[in-house]
C-alpha positions as CSV (number, residue, x, y, z in Angstrom):
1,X,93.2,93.0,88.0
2,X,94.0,90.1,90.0
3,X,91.4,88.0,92.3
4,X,92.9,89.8,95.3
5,X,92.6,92.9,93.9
6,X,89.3,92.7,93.5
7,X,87.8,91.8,96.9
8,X,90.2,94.5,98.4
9,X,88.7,97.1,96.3
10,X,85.0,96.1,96.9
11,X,85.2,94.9,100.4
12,X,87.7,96.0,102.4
13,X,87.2,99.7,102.1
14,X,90.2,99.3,99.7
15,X,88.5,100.7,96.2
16,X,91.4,102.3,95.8
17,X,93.9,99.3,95.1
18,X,92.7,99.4,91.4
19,X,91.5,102.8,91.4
20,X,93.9,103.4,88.6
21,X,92.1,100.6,86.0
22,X,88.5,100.4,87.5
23,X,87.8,103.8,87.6
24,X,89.9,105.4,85.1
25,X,87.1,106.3,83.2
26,X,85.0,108.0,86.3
27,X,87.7,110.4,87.5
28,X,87.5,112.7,85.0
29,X,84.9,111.9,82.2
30,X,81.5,112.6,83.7
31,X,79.0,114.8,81.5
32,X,79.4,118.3,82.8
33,X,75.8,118.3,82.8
34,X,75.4,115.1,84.5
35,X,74.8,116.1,88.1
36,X,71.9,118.2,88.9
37,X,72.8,120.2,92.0
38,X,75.1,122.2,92.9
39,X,78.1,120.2,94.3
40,X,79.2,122.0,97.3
41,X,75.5,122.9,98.2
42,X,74.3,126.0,100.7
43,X,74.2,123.4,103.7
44,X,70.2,122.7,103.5
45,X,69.9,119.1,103.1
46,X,66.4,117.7,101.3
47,X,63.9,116.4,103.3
48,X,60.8,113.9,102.1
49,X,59.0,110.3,102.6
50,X,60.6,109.0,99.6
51,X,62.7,105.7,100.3
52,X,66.6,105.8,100.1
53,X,68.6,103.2,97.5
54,X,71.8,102.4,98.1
55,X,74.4,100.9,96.2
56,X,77.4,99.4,97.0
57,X,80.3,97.0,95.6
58,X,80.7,93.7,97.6
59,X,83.6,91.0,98.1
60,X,80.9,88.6,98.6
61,X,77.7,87.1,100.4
62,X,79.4,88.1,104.0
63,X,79.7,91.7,103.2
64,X,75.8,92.1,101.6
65,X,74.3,90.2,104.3
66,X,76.3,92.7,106.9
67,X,75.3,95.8,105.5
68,X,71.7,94.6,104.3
69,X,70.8,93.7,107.9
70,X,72.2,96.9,109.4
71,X,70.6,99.0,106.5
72,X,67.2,96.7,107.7
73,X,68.2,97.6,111.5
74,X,68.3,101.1,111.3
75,X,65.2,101.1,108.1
76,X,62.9,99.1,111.2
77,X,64.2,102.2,113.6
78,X,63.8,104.8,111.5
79,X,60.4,104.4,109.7
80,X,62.1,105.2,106.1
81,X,62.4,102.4,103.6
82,X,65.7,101.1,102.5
83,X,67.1,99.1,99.9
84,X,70.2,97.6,99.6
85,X,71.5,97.3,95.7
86,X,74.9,94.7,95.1
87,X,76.9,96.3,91.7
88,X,78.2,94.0,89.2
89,X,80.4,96.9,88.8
90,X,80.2,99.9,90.5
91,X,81.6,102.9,88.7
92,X,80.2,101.8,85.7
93,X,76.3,101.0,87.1
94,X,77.2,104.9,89.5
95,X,78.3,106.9,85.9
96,X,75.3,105.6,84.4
97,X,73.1,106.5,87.5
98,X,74.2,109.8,87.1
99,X,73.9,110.3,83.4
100,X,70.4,109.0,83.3
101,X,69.0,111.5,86.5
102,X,68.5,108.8,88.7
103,X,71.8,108.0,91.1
104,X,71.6,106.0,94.1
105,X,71.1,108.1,96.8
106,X,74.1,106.6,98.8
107,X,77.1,104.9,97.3
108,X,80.2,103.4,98.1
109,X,82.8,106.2,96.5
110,X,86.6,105.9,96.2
111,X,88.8,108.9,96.4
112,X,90.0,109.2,93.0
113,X,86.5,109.7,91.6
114,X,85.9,112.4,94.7
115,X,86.8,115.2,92.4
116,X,85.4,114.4,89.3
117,X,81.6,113.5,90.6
118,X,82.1,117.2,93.3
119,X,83.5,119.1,90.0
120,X,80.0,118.6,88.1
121,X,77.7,118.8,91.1
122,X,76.9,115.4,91.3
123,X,77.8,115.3,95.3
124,X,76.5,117.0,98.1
125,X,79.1,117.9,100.5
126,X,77.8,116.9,103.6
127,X,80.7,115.5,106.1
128,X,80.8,118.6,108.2
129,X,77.1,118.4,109.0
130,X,78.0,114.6,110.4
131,X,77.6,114.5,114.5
132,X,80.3,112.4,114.4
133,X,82.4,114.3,112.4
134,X,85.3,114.7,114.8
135,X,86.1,111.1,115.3
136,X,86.9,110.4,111.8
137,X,90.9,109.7,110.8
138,X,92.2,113.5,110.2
139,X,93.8,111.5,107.2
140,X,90.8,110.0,106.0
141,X,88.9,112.9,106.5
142,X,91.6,114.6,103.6
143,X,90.9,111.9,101.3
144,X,87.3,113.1,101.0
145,X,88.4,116.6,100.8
146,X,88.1,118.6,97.6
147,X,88.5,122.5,97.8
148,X,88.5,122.7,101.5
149,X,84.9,120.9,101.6
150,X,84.3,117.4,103.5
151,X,82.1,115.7,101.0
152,X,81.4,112.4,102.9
153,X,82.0,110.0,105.7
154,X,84.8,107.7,105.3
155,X,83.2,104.4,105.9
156,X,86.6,102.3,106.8
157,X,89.8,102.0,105.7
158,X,93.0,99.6,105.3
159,X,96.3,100.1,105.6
160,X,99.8,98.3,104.2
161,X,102.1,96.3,106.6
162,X,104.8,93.7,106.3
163,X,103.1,90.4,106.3
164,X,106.1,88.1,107.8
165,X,106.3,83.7,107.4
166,X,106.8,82.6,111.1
167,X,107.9,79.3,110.2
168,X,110.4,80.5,107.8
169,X,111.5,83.4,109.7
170,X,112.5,81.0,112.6
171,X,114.1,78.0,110.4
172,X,116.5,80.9,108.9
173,X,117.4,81.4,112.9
174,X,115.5,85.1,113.2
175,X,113.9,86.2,116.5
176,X,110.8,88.8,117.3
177,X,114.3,90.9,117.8
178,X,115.1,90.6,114.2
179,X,111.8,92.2,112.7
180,X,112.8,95.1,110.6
181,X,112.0,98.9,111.8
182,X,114.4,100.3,108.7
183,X,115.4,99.4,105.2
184,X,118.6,98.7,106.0
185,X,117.2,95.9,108.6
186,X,114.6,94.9,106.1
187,X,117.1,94.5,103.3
188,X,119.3,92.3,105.9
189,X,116.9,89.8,106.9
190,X,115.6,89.7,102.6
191,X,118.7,88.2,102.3
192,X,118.6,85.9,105.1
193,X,115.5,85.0,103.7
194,X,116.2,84.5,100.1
195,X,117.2,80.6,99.9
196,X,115.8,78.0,97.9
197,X,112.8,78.4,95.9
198,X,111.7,81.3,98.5
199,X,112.4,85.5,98.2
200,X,113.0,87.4,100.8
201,X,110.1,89.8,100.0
202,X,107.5,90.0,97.2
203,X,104.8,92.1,96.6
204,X,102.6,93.8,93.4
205,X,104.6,95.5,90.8
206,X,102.1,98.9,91.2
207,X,102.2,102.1,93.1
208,X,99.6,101.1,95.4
209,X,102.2,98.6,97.0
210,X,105.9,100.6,96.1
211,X,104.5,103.7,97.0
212,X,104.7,102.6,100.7
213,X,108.9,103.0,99.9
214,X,108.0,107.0,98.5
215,X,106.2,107.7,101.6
216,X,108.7,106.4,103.8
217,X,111.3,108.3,102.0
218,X,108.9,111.4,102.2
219,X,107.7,111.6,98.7
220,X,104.5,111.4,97.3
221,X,103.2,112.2,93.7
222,X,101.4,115.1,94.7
223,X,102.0,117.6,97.7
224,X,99.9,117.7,100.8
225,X,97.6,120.2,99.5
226,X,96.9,118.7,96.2
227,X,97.9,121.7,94.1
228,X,101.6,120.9,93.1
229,X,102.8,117.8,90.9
230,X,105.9,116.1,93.2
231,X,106.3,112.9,91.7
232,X,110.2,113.4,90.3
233,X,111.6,114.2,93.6
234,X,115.1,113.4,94.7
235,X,112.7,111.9,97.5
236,X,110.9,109.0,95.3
237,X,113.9,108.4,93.1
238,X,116.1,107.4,96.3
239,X,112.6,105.2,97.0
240,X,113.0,103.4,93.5
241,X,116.4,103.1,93.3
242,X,116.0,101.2,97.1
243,X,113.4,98.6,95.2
244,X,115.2,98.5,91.9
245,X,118.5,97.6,94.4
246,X,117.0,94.9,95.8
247,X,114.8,93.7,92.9
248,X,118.0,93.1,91.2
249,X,119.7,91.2,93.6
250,X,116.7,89.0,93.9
251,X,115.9,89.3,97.6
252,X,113.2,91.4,96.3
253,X,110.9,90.5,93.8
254,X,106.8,91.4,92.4
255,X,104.6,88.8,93.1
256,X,104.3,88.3,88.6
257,X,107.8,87.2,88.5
258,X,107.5,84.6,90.9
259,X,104.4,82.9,89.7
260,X,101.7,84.4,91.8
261,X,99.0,86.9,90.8
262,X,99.4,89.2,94.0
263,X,101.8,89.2,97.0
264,X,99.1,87.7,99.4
265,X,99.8,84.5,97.0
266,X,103.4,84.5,96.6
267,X,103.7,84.5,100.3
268,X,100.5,81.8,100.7
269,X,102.3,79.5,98.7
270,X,105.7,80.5,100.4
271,X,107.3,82.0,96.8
272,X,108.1,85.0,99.4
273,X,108.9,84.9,103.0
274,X,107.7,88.0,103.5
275,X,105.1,90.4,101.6
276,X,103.7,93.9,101.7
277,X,100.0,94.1,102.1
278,X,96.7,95.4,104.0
279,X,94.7,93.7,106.4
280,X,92.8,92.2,104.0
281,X,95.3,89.4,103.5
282,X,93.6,87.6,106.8
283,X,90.7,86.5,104.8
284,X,93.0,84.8,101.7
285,X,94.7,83.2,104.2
286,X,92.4,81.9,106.4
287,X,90.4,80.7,103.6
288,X,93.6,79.7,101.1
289,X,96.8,78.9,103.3
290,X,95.1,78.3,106.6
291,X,98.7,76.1,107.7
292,X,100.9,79.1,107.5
293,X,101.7,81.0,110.3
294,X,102.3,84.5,110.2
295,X,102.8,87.8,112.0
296,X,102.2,91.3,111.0
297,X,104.3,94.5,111.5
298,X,104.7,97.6,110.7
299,X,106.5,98.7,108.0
300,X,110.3,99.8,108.3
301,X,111.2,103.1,108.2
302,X,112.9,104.9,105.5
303,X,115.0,108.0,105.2
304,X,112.0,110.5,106.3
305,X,110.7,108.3,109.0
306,X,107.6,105.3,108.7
307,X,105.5,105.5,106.3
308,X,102.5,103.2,104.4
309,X,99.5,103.2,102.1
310,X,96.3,103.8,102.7
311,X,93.1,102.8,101.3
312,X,89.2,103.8,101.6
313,X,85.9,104.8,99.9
314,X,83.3,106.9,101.4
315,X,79.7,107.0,101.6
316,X,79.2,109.3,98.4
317,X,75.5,111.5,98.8
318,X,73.8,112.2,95.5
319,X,73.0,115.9,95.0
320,X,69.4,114.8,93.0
321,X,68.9,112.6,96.5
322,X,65.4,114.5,97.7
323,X,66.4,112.6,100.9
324,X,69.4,113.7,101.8
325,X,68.4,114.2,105.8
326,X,67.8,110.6,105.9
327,X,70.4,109.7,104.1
328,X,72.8,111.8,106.5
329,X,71.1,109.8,109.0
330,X,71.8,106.3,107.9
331,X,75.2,107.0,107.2
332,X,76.0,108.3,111.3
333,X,74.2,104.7,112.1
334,X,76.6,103.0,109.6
335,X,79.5,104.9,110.5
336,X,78.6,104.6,114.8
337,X,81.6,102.8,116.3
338,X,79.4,99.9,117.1
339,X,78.3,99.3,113.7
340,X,81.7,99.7,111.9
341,X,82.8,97.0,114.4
342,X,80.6,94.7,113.4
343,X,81.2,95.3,110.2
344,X,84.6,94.6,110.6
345,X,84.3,91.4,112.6
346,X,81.8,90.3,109.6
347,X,84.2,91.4,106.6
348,X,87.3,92.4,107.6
349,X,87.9,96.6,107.4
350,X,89.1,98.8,110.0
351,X,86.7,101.5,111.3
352,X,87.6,104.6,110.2
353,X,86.7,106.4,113.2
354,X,89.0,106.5,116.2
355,X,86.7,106.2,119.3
356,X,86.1,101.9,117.7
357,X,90.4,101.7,117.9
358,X,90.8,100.0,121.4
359,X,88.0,97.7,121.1
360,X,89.1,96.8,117.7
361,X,92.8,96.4,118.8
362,X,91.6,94.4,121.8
363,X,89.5,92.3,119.6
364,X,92.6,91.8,116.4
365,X,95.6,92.3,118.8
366,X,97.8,89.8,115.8
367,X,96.8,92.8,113.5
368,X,97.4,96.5,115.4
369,X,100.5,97.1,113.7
370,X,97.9,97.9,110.5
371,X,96.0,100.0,112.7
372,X,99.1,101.3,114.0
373,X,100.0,102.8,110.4
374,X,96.8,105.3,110.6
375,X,99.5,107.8,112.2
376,X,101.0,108.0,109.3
377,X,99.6,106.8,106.2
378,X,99.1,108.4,102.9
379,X,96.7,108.3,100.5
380,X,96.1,107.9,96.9
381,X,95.7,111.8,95.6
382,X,92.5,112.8,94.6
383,X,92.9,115.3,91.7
384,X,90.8,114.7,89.2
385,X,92.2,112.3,86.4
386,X,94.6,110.6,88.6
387,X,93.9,107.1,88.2
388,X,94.9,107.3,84.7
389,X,98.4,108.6,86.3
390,X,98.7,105.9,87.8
391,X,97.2,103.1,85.6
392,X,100.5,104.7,83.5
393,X,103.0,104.5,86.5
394,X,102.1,101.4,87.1
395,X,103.2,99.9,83.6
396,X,106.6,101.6,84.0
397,X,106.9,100.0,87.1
398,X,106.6,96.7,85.8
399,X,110.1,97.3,84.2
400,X,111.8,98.9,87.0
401,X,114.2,96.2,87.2
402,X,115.7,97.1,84.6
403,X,114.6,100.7,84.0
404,X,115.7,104.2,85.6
405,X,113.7,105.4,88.5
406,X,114.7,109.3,87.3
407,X,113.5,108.9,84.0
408,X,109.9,107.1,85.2
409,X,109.6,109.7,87.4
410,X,110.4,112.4,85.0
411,X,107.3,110.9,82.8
412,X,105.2,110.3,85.6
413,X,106.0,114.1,86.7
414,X,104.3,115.4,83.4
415,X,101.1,113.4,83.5
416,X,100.6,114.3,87.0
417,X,101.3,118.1,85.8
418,X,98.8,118.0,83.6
419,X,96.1,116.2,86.0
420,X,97.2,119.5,88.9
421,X,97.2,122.3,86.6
């Protein structure tokens, strides 16, 4: 895991970045026993006095003092005491929470560990009963769907977009007319790019950055609904064979092979002139590369149309919580459009309901072209035993260069088979 990697996946409501090697473990080995209600449940929530915990993963102070003092905010409001709990890691400190009997009663969750915690009854799915349930993302609302049930509130989200070099772009003659709205434009100006000491493009040698190519070609690794494994389709090969293409005629390159431990630093440190990442990038390079200029926009279009990643966790109810009314409660306050604003203007995520999407746009106009990919984003599928799918894919990946896209595929097809059936 690189050092982006991880403050994506703990505070930019990207957990699912690394899903595949944090959480491996969480997807699909809990104790069937582990959970004590019912998963699903009959719609009652619990009711009582007792005091809510809450535990989440952080990037770091600016993120726990944001959601301490609006925890405190609504706690004052409410009556009901409320503590805040920082994870040193936070599937491992959640598994254990649920083995023992005593879980947090809300908790950061990412999508690939959706199923497993639902499958055992260690959730209660409560996103329906949500007042605000309508605003959410349609697509985000999916993520934290598991046999037609809404299990909980998407509490932001991120999404991928090409991360251009303004100085560079201009000293290679380019113009705002120039930025790339297809892979044929975007392999053009690569080239144009590539000179010196400097690639056109670079980003992470993983699905969670080249599966931004499937979607655009309109593959994915799993169809819409979940129940059909879609990984070796002529639809993803043409994606890989578009990467491998330009990987090998080095106007492409992952961020490794350059010298940098994610794209965000390839492109930081100019190695790339252009890079594929989420919104999160802002804070690296504000706080890393604060001389480089740079624009965002949305990702070029492949041969099904536009497509990107997108990332998220939710706010995960424990079915043992015998607080669950007040812990629906605290989740509408932290999920309000006023509260997810400020919680982006502390820390950086997008709100992941729609009604915050003009004042955030009018407050981040330099970034709407990530906000912009929410039409059309896919997720990160969330059967059961998929992250270590993709911890897998994401080795072959590494040697795509000089590997065949059918044949990854092919193996990738199988594991995922086995995951869906």
């Amino acid at each position: 895991m690189t050092r982006h990697q991880t403050r994506a996946v703990l505070g930019a409501g990207a957990l699912l970045l690394t899903g595949a090697l944090t959480l491996a473990g969480c997807g699909s080995g809990f104790d069937d026993n582990a959970g004590g209600g019912d998963g699903g449940g009959d719609g009652a929530l619990t009711s009582s006095d007792d005091a809510l915990t809450i535990l989440i993963g952080s990037s770091g102070d600016a993120e726990t003092d944001a959601v301490t003092e609006a925890v405190a905010a609504w706690s004052e409001e409410s009556g009901i005491d409320a503590e805040v709990q920082v994870a040193n890691d936070l599937p491992q400190q959640l598994s254990q929470g649920f083995a023992a009997g005593s879980p947090p009663d809300l908790f950061y969750l990412a999508t690939e560990a959706l199923a497993g915690y639902a499958g055992n009854g260690s959730l209660v799915a409560y996103g329906d009963q949500l007042s605000n349930v309508d605003d959410f993302y349609p697509s985000l609302v999916q993520n934290f769907t598991v046999d037609d049930q809404f299990y909980c509130a998407p509490k932001d989200f991120s999404t991928l977009g090409l991360v251009i070099n303004k100085g560079l772009w201009d000293a290679a003659g380019l113009t705002d007319a120039d930025i790339p709205t297809t892979w044929d434009q975007l392999a053009t100006v690569a080239a144009t790019l590539t000179q010196g000491g400097t690639v056109g493009l670079a980003f992470g040698a993983e699905y969670q950055r080249i599966g931004s190519f499937m979607a655009a070609a309109g593959g994915s690794l799993v169809s819409q609904d979940g129940t059909e494994a879609v990984a070796n389709s002529p639809e993803n090969v043409e994606a890989l064979t578009y990467v491998q293409e330009h990987l090998n005629d080095g106007t492409f390159a992952y961020a490794a092979d350059i010298g940098a431990g994610w794209g965000g630093e390839a492109f930081g440190k100019q190695l790339s002139a252009m890079t594929i990442e989420g919104n999160w990038i802002t804070g690296a390079m504000s706080a890393d590369y604060p001389d480089v200029d740079y624009v965002v926009a949305q990702l070029p279009a492949g041969p099904a149309g536009q497509g990107t990643m997108q990332f998220t966790n939710c706010w995960g109810m424990a079915a043992d919580s015998p607080n669950q009314q007040a812990a629906l409660d605290l989740v509408e306050y932290l999920t309000s459009a006023d509260q997810q604003l400020a919680f982006s203007d502390a820390f950086g995520p997008m709100p992941s309901v729609q009604s915050a999407a003009d004042q955030w746009t009018a407050d981040n106009p330099e970034l709407e072209a990530f906000l912009a990919g929410a039409d059309y984003a896919q997720g990160v599928p969330t059967n059961d035993g998929i992250a270590a799918v993709i911890t897998d894919f994401n080795a072959s990946l590494e040697s795509l260069k000089s590997g065949n896209p059918q044949q990854i595929l092919d193996t990738v097809q199988s594991n995922v088979e086995a995951v869906v059936n």
